[in-house]
C-alpha positions as CSV (number, residue, x, y, z in Angstrom):
1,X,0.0,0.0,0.0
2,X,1.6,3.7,-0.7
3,X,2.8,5.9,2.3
4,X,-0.6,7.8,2.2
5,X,-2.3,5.2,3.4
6,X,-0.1,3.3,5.6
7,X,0.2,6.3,7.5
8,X,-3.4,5.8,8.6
9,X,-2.6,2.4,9.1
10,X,-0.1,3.1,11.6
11,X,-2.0,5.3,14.6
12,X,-0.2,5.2,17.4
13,X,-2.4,3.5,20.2
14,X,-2.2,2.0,24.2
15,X,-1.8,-1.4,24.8
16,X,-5.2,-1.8,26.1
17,X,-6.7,-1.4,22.9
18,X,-4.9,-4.0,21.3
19,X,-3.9,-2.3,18.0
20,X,-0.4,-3.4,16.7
21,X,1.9,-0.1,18.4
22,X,2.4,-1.8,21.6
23,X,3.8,1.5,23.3
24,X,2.4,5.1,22.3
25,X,4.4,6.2,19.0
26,X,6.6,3.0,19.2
27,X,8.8,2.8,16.0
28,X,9.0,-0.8,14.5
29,X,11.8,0.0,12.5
30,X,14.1,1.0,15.2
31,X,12.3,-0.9,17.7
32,X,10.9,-4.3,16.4
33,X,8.3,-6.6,18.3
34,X,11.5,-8.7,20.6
35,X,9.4,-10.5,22.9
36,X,6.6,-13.1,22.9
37,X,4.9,-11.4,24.7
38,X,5.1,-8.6,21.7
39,X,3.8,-11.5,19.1
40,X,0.7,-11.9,21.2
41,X,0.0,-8.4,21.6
42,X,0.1,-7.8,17.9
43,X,-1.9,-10.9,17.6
44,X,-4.5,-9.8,19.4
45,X,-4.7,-6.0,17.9
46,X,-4.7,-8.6,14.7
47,X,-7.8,-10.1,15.3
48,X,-9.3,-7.2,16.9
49,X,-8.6,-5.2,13.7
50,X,-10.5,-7.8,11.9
51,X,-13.7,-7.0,13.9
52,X,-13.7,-3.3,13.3
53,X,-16.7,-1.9,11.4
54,X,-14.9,-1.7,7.8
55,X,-13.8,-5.5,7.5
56,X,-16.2,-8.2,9.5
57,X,-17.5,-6.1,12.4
58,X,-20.0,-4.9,9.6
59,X,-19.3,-3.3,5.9
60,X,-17.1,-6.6,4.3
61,X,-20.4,-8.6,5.6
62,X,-23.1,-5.8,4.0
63,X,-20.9,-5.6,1.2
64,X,-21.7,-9.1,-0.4
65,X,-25.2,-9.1,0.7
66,X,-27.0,-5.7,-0.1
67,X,-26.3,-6.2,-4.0
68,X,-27.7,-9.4,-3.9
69,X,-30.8,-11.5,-4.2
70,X,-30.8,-11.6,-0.9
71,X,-30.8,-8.1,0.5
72,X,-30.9,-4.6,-0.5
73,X,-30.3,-1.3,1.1
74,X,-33.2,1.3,1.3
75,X,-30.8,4.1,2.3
76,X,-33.1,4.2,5.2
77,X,-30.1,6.1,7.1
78,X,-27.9,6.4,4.1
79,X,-26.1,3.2,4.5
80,X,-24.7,1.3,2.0
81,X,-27.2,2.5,-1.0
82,X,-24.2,3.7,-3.3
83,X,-22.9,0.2,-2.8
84,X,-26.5,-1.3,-3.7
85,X,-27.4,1.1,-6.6
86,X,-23.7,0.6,-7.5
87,X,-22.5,4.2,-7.9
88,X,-19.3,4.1,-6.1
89,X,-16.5,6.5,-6.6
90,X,-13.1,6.5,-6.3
91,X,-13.2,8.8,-3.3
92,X,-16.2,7.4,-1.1
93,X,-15.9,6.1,2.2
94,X,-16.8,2.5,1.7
95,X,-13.9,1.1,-0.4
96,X,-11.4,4.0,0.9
97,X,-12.1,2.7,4.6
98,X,-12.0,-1.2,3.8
99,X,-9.0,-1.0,1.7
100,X,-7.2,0.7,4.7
101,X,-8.5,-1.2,7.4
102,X,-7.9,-4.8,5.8
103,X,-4.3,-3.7,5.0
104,X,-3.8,-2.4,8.7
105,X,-5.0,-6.0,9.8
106,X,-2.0,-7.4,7.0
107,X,0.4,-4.9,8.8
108,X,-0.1,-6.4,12.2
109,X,0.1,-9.8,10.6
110,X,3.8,-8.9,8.6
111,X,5.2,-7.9,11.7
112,X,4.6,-11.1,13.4
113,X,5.7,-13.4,10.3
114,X,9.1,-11.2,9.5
115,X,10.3,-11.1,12.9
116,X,13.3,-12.8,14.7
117,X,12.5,-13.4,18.6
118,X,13.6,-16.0,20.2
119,X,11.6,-18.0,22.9
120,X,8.9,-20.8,23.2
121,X,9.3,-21.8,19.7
122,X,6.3,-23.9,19.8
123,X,4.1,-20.5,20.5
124,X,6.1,-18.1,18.3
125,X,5.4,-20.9,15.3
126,X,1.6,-20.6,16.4
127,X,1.6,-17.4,16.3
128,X,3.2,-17.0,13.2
129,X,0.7,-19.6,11.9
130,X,-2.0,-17.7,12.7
131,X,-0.5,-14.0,10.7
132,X,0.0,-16.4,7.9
133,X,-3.4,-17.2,7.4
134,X,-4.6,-14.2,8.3
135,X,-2.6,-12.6,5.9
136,X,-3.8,-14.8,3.2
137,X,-7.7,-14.0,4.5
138,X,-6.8,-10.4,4.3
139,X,-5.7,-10.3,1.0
140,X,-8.1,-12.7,-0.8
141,X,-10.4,-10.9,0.8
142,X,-8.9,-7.5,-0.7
143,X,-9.2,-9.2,-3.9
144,X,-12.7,-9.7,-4.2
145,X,-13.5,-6.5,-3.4
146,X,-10.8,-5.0,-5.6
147,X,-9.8,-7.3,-8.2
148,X,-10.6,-7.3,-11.9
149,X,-11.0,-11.1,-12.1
150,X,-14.8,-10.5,-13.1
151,X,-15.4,-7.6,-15.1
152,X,-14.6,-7.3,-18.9
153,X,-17.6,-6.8,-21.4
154,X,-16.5,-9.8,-23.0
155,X,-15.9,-12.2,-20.5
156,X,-17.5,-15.3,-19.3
157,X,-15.4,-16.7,-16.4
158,X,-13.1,-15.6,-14.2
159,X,-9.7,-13.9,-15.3
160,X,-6.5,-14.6,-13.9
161,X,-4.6,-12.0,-15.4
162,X,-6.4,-9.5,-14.6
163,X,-4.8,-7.1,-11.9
164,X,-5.6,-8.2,-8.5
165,X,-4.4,-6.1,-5.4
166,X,-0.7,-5.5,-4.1
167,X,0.1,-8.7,-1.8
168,X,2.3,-6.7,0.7
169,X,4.5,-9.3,2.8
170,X,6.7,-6.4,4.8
171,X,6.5,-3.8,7.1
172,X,7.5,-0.2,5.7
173,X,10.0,-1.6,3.3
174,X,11.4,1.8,1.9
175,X,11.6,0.0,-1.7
176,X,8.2,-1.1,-1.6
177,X,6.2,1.6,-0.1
178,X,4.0,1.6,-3.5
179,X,3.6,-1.7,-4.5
180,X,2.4,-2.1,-8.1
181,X,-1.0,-4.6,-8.2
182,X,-0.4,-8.1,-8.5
183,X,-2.3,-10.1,-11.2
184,X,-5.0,-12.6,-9.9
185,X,-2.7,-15.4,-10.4
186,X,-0.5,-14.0,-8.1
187,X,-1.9,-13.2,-5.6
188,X,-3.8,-17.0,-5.5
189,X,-0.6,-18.3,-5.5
190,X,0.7,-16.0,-2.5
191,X,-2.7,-16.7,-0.9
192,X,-2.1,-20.5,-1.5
193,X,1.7,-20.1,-0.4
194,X,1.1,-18.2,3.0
195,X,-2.0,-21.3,4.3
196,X,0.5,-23.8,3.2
197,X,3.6,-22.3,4.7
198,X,1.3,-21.6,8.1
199,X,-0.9,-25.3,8.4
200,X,2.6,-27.0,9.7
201,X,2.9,-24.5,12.4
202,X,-0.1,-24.4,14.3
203,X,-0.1,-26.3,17.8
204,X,-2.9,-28.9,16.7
205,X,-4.8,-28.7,20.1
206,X,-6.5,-27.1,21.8
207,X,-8.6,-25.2,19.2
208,X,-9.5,-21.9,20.1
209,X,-12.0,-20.6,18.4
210,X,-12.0,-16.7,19.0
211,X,-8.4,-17.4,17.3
212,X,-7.2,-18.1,13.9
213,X,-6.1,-22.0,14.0
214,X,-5.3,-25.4,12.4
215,X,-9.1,-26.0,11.4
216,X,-10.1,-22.6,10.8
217,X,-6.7,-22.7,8.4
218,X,-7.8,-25.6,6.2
219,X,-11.3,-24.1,6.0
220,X,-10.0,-21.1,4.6
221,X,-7.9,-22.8,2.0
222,X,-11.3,-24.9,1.3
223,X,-13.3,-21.5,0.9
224,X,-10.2,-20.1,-1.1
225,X,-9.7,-23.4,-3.6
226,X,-14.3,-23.2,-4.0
227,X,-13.7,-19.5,-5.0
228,X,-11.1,-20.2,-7.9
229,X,-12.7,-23.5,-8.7
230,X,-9.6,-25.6,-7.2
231,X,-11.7,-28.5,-6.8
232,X,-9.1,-31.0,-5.4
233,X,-7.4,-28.6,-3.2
234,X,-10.7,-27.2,-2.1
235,X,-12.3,-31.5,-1.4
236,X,-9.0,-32.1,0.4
237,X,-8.9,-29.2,2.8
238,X,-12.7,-29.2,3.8
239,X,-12.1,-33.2,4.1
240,X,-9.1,-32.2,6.6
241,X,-11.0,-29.3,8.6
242,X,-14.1,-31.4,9.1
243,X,-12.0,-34.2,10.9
244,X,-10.9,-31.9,13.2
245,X,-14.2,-31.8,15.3
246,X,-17.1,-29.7,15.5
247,X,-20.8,-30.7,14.3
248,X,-23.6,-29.1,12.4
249,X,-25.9,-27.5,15.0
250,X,-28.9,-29.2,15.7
251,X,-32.2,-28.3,14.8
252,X,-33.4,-27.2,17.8
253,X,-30.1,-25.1,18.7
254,X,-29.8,-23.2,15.3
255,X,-32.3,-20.4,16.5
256,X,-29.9,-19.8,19.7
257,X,-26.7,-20.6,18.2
258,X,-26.8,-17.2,16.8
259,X,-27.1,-15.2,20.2
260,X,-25.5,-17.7,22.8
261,X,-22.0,-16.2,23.9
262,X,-19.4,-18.9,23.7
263,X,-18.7,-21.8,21.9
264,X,-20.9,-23.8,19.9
265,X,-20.8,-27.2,18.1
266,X,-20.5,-25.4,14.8
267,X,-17.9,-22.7,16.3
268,X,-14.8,-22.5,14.3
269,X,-13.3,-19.1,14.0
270,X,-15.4,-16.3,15.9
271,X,-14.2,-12.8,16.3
272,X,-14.9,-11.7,19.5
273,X,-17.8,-8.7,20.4
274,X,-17.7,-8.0,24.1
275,X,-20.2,-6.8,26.0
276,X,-18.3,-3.8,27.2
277,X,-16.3,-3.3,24.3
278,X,-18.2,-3.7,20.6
279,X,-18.9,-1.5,17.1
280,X,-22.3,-0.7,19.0
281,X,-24.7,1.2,16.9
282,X,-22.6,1.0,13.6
283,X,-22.2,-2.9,14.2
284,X,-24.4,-5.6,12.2
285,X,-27.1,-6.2,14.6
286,X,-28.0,-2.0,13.7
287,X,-27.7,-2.3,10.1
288,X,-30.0,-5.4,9.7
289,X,-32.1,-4.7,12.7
290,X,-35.2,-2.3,12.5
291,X,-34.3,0.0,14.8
292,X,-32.0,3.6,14.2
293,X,-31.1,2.1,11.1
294,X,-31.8,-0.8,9.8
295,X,-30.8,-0.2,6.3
296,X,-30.5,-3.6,5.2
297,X,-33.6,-5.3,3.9
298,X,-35.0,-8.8,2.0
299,X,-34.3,-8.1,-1.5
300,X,-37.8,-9.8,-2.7
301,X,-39.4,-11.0,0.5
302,X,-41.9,-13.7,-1.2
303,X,-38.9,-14.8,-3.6
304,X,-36.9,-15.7,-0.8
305,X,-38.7,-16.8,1.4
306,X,-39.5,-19.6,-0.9
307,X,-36.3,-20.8,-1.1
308,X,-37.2,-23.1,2.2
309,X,-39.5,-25.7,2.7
310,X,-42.2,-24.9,4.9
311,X,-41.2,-26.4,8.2
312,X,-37.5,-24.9,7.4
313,X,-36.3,-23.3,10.9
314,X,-34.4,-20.8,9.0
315,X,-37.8,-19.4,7.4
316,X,-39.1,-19.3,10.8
317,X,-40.2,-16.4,12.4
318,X,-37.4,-16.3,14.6
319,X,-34.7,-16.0,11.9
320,X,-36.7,-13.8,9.1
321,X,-39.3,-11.4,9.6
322,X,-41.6,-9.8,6.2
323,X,-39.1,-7.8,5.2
324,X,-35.6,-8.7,7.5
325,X,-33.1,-10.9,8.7
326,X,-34.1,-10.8,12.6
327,X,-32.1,-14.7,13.4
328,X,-28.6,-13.3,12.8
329,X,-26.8,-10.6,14.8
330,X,-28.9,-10.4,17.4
331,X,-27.2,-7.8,19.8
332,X,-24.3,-5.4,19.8
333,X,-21.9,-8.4,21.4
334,X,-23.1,-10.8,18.7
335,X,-19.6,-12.8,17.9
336,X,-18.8,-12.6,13.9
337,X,-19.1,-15.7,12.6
338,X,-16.0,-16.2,10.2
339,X,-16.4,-19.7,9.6
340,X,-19.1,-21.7,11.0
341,X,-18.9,-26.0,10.6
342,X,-21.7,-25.5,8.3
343,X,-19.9,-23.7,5.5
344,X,-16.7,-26.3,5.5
345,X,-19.7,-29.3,4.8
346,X,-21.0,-27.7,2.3
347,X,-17.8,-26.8,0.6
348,X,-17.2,-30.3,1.0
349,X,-20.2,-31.4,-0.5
350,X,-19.6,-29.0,-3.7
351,X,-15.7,-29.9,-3.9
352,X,-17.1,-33.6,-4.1
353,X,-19.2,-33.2,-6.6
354,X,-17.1,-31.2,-9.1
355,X,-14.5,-34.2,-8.8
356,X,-17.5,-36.7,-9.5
357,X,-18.3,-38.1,-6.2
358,X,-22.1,-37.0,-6.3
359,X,-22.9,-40.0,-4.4
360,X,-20.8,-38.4,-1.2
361,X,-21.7,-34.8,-2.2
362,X,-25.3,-36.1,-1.4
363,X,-24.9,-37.3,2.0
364,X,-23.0,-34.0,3.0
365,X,-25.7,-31.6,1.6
366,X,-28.3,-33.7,3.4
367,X,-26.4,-33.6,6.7
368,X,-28.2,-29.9,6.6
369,X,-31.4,-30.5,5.9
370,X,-31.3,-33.1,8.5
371,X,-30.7,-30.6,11.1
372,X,-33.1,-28.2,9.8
373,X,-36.1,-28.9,9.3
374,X,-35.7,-29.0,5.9
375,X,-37.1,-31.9,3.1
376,X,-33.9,-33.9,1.7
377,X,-32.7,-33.4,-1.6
378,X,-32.6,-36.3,-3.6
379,X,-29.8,-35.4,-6.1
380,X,-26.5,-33.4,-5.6
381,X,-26.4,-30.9,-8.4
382,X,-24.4,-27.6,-8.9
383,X,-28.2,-25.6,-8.4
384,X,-28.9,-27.6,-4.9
385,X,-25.2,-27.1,-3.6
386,X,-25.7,-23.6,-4.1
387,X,-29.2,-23.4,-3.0
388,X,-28.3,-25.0,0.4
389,X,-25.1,-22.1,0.6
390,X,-27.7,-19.6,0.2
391,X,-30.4,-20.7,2.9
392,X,-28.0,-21.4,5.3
393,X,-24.8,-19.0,5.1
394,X,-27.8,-16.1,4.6
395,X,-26.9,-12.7,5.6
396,X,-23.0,-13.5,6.7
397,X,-21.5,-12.4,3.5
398,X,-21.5,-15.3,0.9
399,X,-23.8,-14.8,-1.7
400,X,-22.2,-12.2,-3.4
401,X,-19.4,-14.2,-4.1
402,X,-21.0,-17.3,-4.4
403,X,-22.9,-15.6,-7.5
404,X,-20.2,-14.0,-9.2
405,X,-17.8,-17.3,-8.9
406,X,-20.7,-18.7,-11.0
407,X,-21.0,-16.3,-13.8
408,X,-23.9,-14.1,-12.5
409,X,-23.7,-10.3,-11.7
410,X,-26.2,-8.4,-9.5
411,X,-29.9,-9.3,-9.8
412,X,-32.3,-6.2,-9.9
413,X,-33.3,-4.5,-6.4
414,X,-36.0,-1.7,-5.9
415,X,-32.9,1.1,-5.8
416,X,-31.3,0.1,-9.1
417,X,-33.1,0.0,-12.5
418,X,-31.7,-2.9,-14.3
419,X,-29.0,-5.8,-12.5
420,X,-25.7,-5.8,-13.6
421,X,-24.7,-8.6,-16.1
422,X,-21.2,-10.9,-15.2
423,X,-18.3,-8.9,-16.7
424,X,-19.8,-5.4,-15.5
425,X,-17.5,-2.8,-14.1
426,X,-19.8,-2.5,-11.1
427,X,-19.2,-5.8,-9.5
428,X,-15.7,-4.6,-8.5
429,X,-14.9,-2.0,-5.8
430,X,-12.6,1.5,-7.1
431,X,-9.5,1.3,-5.8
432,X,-9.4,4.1,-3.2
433,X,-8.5,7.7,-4.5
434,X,-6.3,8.4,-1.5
435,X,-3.8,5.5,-2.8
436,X,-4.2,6.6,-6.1
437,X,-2.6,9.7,-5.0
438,X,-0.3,8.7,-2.8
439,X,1.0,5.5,-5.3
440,X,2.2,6.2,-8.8
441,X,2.5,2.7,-9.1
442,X,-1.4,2.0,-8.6
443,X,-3.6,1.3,-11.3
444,X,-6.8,2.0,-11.1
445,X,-9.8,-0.1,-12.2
446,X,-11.8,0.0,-15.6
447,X,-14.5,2.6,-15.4
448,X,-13.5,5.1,-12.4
């Protein structure tokens, strides 16, 4: 990222609030993290950064559902309607705040991976484990936000060399303080090369789930391989997670699963909302909820309400109301549900069928619907794998990818006049203004 922006990355901070300076004004350069105690520190501001309002505490979440069939925005309090109506510009706060918040999260996670302590090796390589994959998170995530890899007038699937985002691996590197973008074959392979450089290094047990770890690494590398259609990669590493415990929540748990604080059966990687210490009003429960704001409504409320069967518990009252999601992000301490058990079965089930084991694929999709309510499907196909992603993963920030991965742009809302086809310059973010000046390296996407 250019100067201009890493020097909002860089706020100095207290300890107490976890961000990576671990003293006020503390200078990495000339005083680098030397303890383990350091590592875990910046871990922490690590994870917390993920939680902030521009990444998963809210916007990366409303980003990929209010231009969907799920869920629009009715500006109600001027939230998120440029992104649904997608008028964007290079200057708005949406992608200008995301860009920088995601690579402040990738600065916390450099300075862990490129430093030299000594100590309880064990732990540092944990630690380092953990930056790794978050780093690879961070920037895949940038990616689909940023990247070109599904807009051209012309194009039809996905395009790896297209330019991607810069995959920035130091900590104010004078020489690389404006990074040129990476294609999108790059910056999988980096992706790719950080969750296989960090799955060796993770203490195997005990899982913690408010923490990056082993299984939450493999899931990522599933979710990751189902994105760029990695099939064998993506079959091998949900195969991997799923063995490493955790179930799908049962029936009559899924309604409370959503609100109870701590872990659940189908608790992989949480990031933590406290009840003393969370985005409050400007968190999710606000932004989907009816009251202050609430911006964030049912896209078509009789269209999707029939995608579930009639005894579905996710149609039920508790987790949809006529015109919201009520079920998810309940209250202001509501964890963020990275990866939930759910998401790894049904990559699973979609990784096995692309590599012809419908048979399989069959018995993993149905290991939902058992524990829903829901009528069994009778066939694994490529329409019910991805019917199943959209009634259960809902409102926590899949379907946007999910439909562009398939070839399909933005369906039509009530704030936009006609959806945008696959290969429109809409369905990617502008790269922020503020690193356009600040970078002469930067390019900056087609159409802004």
């Amino acid at each position: 990222m250019s100067l201009a922006i890493f020097s909002t990355v860089m706020t100095s901070c207290s300890q107490d609030s976890l961000e990576p300076s671990l003293e006020q004004n503390r200078d990495f350069i000339l005083n680098p993290p030397s303890t383990v105690s350091d590592l875990q520190l910046l871990a922490n501001g690590m994870h917390k950064r993920m939680v902030a309002v521009p990444y998963y505490g809210r916007d990366y979440v409303i980003f990929n559902e209010c231009r969907t069939d799920n869920a629009y925005s009715t500006g109600a309090s001027n939230r998120f309607l440029n992104v649904t109506q997608g008028v964007l510009t290079a200057s708005a706060a949406y992608p200008t705040d995301t860009w920088a918040q995601i690579y402040a999260v990738i600065t916390n996670a450099n300075l862990i991976i490129n430093s030299t302590i000594t100590g309880d090796q064990v732990v540092v390589d944990d630690l380092k484990a953990q930056a790794l994959t978050v780093r690879a998170l961070a920037h895949f995530d940038l990616l689909k936000l940023y990247g070109q890899q599904n807009v051209g007038s012309s194009l039809t699937s996905m395009n790896m060399s297209a330019l991607g985002v810069p995959y920035v691996t130091t900590y104010r590197d004078l020489f690389k303080l404006t990074p040129a973008r990476n294609t999108v074959a790059e910056v999988k392979k980096f992706i790719y090369d950080d969750l296989n450089s960090a799955i060796p290094k993770f203490i195997p047990t005990p899982l913690n789930y408010t923490k990056v770890n082993l299984q939450s690494a493999k899931a990522i590398k599933s979710r990751v391989a189902i994105y760029f259609s990695d099939w064998t990669i993506a079959r091998d590493a949900a195969s991997e997670a799923l063995t490493l415990g955790g179930s799908v929540v049962p029936e009559s748990s899924f309604v409370s699963s959503f609100s109870a604080d701590g872990k659940q059966s189908n608790s992989i990687f949480e990031l933590v909302q406290l009840s003393n210490d969370n985005n409050g009003i400007n968190g999710l429960f606000q932004i989907y909820g009816v009251t202050v704001y609430g911006d964030i409504v049912l896209n078509n409320t009789v269209a999707f309400s029939s995608i579930f069967d009639a005894t579905d518990v996710r149609r039920s009252a508790s987790m949809i109301s006529a015109t919201r999601n009520i079920g998810k992000y309940t209250k202001f301490a509501t964890n963020t549900k990275v990866i939930r058990y759910e998401e790894i079965v049904l990559n699973y089930a979609e990784a096995l069928f692309e590599t012809g084991n419908a048979p399989q694929a069959l018995i993993q999709l149905n290991r939902i619907t058992a524990q829903r309510g829901a009528v069994a499907h009778l066939v694994a196909s490529k329409a019910n794998i991805l019917l199943e992603r959209r009634r259960e993963l809902a409102f926590e920030g899949f379907r946007f990818d999910d439909l562009v991965r398939n070839g399909k742009g933005v369906p039509k809302n009530p704030n936009i006049l006609a959806p945008f086809a696959y290969g429109d310059y809409r369905l990617a973010f502008p790269i922020p203004q503020a690193e356009m000046n600040g970078n002469p390296n930067m390019v900056q996407n087609f159409n802004f």
